[in-house]
C-alpha positions in Angstrom: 10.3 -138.3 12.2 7.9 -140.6 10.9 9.1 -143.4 8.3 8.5 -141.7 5.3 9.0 -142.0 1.4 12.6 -140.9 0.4 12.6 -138.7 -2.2 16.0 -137.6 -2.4 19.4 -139.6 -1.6 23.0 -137.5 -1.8 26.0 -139.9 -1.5 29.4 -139.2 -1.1 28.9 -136.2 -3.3 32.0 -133.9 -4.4 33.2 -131.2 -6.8 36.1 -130.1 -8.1 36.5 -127.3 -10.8 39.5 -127.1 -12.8 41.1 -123.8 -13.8 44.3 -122.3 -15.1 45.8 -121.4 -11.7 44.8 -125.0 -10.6 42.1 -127.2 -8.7 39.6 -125.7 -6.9 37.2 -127.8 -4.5 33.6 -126.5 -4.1 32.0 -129.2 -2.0 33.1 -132.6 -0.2 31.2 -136.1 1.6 28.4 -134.6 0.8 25.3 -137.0 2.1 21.9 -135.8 3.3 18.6 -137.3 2.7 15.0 -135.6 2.0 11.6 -137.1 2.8 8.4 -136.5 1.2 6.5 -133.2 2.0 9.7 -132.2 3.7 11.4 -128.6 3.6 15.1 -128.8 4.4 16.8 -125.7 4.2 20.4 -125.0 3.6 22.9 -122.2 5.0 26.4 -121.7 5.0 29.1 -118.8 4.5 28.9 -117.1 1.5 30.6 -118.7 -1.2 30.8 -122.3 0.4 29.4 -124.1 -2.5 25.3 -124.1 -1.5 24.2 -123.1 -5.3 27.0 -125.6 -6.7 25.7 -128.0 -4.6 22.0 -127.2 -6.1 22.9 -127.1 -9.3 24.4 -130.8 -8.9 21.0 -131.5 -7.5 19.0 -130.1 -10.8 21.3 -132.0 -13.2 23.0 -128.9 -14.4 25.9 -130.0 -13.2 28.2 -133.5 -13.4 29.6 -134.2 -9.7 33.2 -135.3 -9.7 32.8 -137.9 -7.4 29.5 -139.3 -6.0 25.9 -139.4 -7.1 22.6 -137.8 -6.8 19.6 -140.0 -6.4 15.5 -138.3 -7.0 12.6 -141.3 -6.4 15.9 -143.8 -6.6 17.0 -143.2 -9.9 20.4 -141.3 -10.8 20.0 -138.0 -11.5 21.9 -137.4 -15.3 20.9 -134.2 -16.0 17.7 -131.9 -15.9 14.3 -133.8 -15.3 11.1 -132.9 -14.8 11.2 -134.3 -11.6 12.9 -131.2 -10.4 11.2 -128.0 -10.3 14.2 -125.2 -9.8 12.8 -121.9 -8.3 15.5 -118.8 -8.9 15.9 -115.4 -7.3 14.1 -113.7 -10.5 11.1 -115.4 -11.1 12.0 -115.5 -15.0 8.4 -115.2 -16.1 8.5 -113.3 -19.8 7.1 -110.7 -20.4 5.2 -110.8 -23.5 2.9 -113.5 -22.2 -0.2 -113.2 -19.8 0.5 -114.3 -16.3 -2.2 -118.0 -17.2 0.1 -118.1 -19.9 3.1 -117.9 -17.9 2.0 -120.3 -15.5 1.3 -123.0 -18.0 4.3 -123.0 -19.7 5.9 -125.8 -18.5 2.9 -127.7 -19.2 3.1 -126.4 -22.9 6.8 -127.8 -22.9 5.7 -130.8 -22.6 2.7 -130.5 -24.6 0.4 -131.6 -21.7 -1.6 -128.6 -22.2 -5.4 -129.1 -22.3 -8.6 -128.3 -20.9 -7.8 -129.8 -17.4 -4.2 -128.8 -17.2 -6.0 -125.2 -17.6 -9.0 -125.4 -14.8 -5.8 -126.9 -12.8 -3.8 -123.5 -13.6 -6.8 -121.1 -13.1 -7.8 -122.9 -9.5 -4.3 -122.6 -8.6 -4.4 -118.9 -9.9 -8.0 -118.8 -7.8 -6.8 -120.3 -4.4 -3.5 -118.5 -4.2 -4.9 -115.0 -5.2 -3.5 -114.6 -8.6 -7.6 -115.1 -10.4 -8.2 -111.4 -11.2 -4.7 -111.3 -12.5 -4.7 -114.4 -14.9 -4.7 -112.0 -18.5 -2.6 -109.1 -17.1 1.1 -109.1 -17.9 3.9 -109.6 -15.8 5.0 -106.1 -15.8 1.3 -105.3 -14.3 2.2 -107.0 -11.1 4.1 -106.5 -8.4 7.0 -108.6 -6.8 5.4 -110.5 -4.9 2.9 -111.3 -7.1 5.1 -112.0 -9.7 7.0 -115.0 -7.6 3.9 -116.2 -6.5 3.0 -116.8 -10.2 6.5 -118.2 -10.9 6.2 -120.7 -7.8 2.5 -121.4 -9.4 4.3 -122.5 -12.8 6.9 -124.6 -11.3 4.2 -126.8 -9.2 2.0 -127.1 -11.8 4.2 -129.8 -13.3 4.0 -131.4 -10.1 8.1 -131.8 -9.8 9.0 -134.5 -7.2 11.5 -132.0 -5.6 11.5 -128.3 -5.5 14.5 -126.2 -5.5 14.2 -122.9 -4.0 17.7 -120.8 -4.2 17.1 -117.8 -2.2 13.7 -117.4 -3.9 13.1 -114.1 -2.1 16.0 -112.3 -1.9 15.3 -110.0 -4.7 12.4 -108.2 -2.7 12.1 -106.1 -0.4 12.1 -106.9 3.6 8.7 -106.4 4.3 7.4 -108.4 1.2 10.1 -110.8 1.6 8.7 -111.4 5.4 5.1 -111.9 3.6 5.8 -113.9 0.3 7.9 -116.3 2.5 4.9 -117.1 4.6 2.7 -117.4 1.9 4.9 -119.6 -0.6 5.5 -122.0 2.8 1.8 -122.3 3.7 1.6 -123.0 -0.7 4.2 -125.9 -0.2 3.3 -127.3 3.3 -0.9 -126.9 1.7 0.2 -128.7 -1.5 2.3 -131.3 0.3 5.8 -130.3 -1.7 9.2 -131.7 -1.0 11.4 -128.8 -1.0 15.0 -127.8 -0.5 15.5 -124.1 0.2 18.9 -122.4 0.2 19.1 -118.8 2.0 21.3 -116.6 3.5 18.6 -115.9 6.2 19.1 -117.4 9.2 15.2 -116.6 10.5 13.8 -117.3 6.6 15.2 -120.6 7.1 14.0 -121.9 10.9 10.2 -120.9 10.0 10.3 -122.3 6.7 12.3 -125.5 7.2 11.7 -128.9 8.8 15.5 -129.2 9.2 18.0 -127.4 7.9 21.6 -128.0 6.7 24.6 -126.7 7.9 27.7 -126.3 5.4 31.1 -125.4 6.6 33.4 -123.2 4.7 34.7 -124.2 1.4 35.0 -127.1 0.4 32.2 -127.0 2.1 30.7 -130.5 4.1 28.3 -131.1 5.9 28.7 -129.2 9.7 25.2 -130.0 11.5 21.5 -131.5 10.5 19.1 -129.9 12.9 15.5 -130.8 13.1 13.1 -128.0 13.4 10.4 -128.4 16.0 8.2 -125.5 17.0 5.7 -124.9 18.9 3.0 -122.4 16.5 0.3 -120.3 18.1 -3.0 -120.7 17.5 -2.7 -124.3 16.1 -2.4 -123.2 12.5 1.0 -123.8 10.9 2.7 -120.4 8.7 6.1 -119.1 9.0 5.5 -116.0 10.5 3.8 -117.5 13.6 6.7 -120.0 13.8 8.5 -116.8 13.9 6.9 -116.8 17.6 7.4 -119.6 19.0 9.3 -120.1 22.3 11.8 -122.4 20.4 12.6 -119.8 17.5 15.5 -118.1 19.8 17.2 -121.4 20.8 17.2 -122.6 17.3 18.6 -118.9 16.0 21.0 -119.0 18.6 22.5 -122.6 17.8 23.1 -122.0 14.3 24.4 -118.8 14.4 27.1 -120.0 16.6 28.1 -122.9 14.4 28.0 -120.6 11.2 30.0 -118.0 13.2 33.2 -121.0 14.2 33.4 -120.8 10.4 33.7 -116.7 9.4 36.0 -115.5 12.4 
């Protein structure tokens, strides 16, 4: 990989809940580093600690041991430096889908005739323009994360979080949404870290991807994603063609399977 800017450092990290019945140890050694207009995706058993280890990320939760680091400076709790992408889009429902879309702007009262030919062009290019007054509830899946990933880049967050963004859809618009919210972050240059279940979601998405262990979970593998796309034009689903796609399937299956026999 080229040198690059490093947008994210994770050192050492660690966590440890406390309960009644004792001490329970989510994650452990933790360290990985992103680089600007990367996606690094992460997978791992169910359970091994992937959205405890976001949520460390986002500043929603205190590590035990270790720190997170976004544009070098300690990460103390939620930022606008981090947009966070859920499984629902969370878009409400009483207000137009513009409205939606600028709300994060609005939170930080940086709402103004700009911000808003920024929204609508984003709104134009990614399909959403006929659809700027009609209400969530008018639209369909898809077209409601589409809107959601719309009003998380509009505050132009350093790092994206994306925790199984698409899991709430079906397979066939899950296969389509994917592509089109990849091409959305590889057009806009995003940094992005992606977890999913999805072994295939993650290789055509990802420039490398993450493997966790069981809990606690560390850190198994780092693989770097190389493919070869048809036609010259970079999208998920035609990195779902590639030659390489097999050999990369194939190699982390086999490490994640050491960990659920």
């Amino acid at each position: 990989m080229d040198k690059k800017t490093k947008i994210v450092e994770v050192k050492n990290l660690g966590m440890i809940y406390h309960t009644l019945s004792g001490e329970t140890e989510a994650i452990k050694d933790i360290n990985f580093e992103i680089y600007e207009g990367e996606i690094v995706g992460i997978v791992g058993p169910s359970g091994c600690g992937k959205s405890t280890l976001l949520s460390i990320i986002a500043g929603l939760l205190s590590p035990t041991r270790g720190k997170v680091l976004i544009n070098g400076k300690k990460v103390e709790g939620p930022s606008k430096d981090i947009g966070y992408m859920f499984q629902k889009d969370h878009l409400f429902e009483w207000r137009t889908i513009l409205e939606n879309v600028l709300l994060g702007l609005e939170i930080h009262s940086k709402v103004d005739r700009d911000s808003k030919e920024i929204a609508e062009h984003m709104l134009d290019t990614y399909g959403l323009k006929d659809f700027k007054n009609n209400y969530p509830r008018q639209l369909s899946g898809g077209m409601r994360q589409r809107a959601a990933l719309i009003r998380t880049l509009i505050v132009e967050p350093s790092l994206l979080l994306l925790d199984e963004p698409f899991s709430a859809l079906d397979y066939q618009t899950r296969l389509a949404i994917s592509d089109e919210v990849g091409i959305i972050l590889k057009n806009e240059k995003k940094t992005a870290l992606l977890v999913t279940h999805d072994i295939s979601e993650a290789i055509s998405l990802s420039d490398r991807i993450i493997i966790l262990t069981n809990r606690p979970a560390t850190i198994k593998d780092i693989i770097t994603i190389d493919l070869t796309c048809t036609d010259g034009v970079w999208s998920p689903i035609k990195c779902r063609e590639a030659p390489e796609f097999r050999h990369y399937f194939n190699k982390i299956w086999k490490e994640l399977d050491v960990h659920v026999q």
